[in-house]
N, C-alpha and C positions, 0 to 999 in steps of 0.2 A: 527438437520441438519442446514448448517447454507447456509445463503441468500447470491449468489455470482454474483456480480454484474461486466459485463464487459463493460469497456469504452471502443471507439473504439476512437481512435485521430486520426489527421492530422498530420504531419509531421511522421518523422523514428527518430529510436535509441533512446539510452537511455535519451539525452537530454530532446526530447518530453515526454518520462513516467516521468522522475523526474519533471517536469515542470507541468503539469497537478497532479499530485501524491499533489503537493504545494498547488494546489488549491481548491482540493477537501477536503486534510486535512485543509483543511481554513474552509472551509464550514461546512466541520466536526466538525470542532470547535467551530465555531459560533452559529452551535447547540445543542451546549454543551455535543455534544460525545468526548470520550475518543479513542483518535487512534494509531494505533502503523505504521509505515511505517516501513517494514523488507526489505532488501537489503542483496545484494553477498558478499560484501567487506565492510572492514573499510574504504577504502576511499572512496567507491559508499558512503557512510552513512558519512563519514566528506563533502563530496561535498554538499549534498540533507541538510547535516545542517545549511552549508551557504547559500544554495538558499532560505531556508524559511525565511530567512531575507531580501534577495535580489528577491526575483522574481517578486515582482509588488512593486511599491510605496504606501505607506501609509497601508500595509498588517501588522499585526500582528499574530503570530502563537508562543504560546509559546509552548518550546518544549525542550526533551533532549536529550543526546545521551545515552541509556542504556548499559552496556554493559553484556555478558551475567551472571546470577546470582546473578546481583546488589539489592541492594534496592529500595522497590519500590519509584519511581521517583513523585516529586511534580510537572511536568507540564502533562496537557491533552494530549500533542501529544509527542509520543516519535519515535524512530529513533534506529535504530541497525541491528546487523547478525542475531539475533536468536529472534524467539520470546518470549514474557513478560511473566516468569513463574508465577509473584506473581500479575500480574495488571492484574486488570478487563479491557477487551479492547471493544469496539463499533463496530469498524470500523478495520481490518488490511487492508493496503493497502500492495500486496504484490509486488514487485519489483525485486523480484528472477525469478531464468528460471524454478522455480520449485514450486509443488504445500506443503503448508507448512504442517508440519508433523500434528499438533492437530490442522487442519482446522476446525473440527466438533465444536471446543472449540470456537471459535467466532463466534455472531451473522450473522457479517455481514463481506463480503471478500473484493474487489475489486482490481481487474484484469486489467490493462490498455493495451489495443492492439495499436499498431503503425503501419505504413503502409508498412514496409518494411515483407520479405516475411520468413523468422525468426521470427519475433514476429506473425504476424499472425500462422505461422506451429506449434508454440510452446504454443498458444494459443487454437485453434481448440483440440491439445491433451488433453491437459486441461481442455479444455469443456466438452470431453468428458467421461474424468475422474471423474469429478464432478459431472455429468449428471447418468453417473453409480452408483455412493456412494449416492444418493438421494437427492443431493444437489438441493435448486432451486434455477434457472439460469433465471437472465436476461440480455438484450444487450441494452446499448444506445448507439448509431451512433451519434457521434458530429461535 
């Protein structure tokens, strides 16, 4: 089962999850996990690959854009619709409205809630989805 961690942010919408999603895969990084950040769109995931260049000064996060069924990719954090058939991942950070199909297959999940009342409604079902399939759940309020 795997260990699904929900952040809770300040601010609404998707700006705030891709924005925190940057820094957590930062940190992911730095401690030398391997992370996948999944997203709805190809453009949600060309956006989030410009922001990991852009979202604080002096951040480094290397990373790629996978695309489904590629090879496996040379940097730690990668970026896409689907997730990593052939990489070992750490961390997914999920970014969809939806909870991802071989959740069980990763250690560790991360969920970021926003204050609007959509992301929370779409969260809570989530929780409780997870909470049913035996996942353990934690919450950090930031």
């Amino acid at each position: 089962m795997s260990k699904i961690d929900y952040y809770v942010v300040t601010g609404s919408g998707d700006s705030a999850r891709q924005q925190f999603a940057c820094r957590l895969a930062e940190k992911a990084y730095r401690h030398k996990n391997r992370v996948h950040i999944l997203l709805d769109s190809d453009a949600a995931a060309h956006n989030l690959d410009e922001l990991l260049w852009t979202f604080r000064d002096g951040s480094f996060v290397p990373h790629d854009f996978i695309e489904p069924g590629s090879a496996e990719p040379g940097a730690p954090v990668t970026i896409g619709v689907a997730a990593p058939v052939r990489q070992e991942v750490d961390l997914l950070i999920n970014l969809t409205d939806a909870i991802p199909e071989d959740v069980a297959s990763f250690p560790r999940v991360a969920e970021i809630v926003t204050s609007d009342e959509e992301s929370k409604a779409r969260s809570r079902a989530h929780f409780a989805t997870y909470r049913d399939a035996g996942h353990s759940l934690d919450t950090h309020n930031l």
